[in-house]
Structures are given as structure tokens and as C-alpha cells.
C-alpha positions as a Markdown table, in Angstrom:
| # | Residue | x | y | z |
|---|---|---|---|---|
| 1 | Unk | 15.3 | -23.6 | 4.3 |
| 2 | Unk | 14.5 | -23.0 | 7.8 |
| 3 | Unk | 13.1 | -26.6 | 8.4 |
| 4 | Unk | 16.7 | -27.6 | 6.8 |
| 5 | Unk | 18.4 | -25.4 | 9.6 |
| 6 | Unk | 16.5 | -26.8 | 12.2 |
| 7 | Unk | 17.1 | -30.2 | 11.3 |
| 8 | Unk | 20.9 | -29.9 | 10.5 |
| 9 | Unk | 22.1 | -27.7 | 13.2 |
| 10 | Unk | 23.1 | -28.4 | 16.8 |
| 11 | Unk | 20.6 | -27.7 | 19.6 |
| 12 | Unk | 22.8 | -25.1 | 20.9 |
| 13 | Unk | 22.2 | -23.4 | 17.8 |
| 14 | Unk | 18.8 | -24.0 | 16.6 |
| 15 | Unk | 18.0 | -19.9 | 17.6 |
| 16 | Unk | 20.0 | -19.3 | 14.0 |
| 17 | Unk | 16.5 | -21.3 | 12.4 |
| 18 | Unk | 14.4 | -18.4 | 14.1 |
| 19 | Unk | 16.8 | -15.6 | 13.3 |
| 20 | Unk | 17.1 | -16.5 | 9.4 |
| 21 | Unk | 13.3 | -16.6 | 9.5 |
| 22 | Unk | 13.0 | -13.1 | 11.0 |
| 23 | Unk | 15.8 | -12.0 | 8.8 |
| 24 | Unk | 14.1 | -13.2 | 5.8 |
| 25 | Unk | 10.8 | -11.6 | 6.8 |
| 26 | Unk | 12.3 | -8.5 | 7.4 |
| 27 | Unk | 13.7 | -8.5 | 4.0 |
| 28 | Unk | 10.7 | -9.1 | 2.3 |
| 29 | Unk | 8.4 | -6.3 | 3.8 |
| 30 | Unk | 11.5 | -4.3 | 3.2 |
| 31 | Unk | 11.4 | -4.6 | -0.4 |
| 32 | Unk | 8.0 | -4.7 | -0.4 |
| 33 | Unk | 7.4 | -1.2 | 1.0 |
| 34 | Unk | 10.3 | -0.2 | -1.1 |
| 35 | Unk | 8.8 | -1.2 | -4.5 |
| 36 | Unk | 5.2 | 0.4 | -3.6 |
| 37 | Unk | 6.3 | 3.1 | -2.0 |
| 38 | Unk | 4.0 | 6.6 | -2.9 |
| 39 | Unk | 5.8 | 8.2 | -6.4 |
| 40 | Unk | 6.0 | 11.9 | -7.4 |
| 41 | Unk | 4.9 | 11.0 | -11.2 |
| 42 | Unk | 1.9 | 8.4 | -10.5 |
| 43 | Unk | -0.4 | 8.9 | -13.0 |
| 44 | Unk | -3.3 | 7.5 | -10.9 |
| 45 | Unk | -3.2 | 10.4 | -8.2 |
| 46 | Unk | -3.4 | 13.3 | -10.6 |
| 47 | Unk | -6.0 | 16.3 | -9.8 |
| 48 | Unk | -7.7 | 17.7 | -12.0 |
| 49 | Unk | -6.5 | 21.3 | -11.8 |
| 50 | Unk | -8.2 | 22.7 | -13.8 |
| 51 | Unk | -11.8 | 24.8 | -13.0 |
| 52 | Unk | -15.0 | 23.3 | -14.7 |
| 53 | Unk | -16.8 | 25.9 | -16.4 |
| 54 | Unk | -19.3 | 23.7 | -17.1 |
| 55 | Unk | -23.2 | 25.6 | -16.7 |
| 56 | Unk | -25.5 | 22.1 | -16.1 |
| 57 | Unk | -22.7 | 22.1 | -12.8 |
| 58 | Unk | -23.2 | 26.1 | -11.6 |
| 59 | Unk | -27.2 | 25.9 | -12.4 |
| 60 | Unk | -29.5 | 26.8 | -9.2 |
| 61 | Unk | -31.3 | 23.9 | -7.8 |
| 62 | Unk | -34.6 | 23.8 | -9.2 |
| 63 | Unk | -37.2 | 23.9 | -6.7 |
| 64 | Unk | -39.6 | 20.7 | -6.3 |
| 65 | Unk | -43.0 | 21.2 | -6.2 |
| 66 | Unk | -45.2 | 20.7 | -2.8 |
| 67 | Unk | -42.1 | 21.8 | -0.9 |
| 68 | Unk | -42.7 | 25.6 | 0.9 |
């Protein structure tokens, strides 16, 4: 489309090429950050909240042998 502007258009007015380009670029990344933008319900950032009570986890390092 823009090769179509700059082809069809006066040379007074061949800046409208560059400015529907922009316009369109800006448009994109616009919707683009709008459709991946951070959500309150994504189920891929959830924490675990709750505490592991799990012994193997809480167990005392075991010391190795040699070491003083």
C-alpha cells in the first residue's frame, strides 16, 4: 500500500507514504501490547501459596564424610 502511495501521489505529497507507514506501525505495536498485556487471572503466573510440609524438604543436610 505504501509503494501504491508513493507511486500515485504527487511529489509534494509523497510525506503522506511515510506517515501511513508510521501510522500503520504504530497501530500494530498498539494492538500488540494491547492483546499481551499482563492479566489478573493468568493461569501461568500462579504461586504456590501454600507451605510444603514435606520432611525429605526440612531434613538436616547430611554430613559427607572426609569433610571436618
Amino acid at each position: 500500500v505504501v509503494f501504491l502511495l508513493d507511486a500515485t501521489l504527487p511529489f509534494e505529497f509523497t510525506w503522506l507514504a511515510n506517515v501511513f507507514s508510521e501510522c500503520t506501525s504504530l497501530v500494530f505495536y498498539l494492538i500488540t501490547g494491547f492483546l499481551f498485556r499482563p492479566r489478573g487471572r493468568n493461569p501461568y503466573l500462579k504461586l504456590d501459596t501454600e507451605e510444603d510440609d514435606d520432611p525429605e524438604l526440612n531434613a538436616e543436610p547430611i554430613p559427607m564424610q572426609g569433610s571436618s
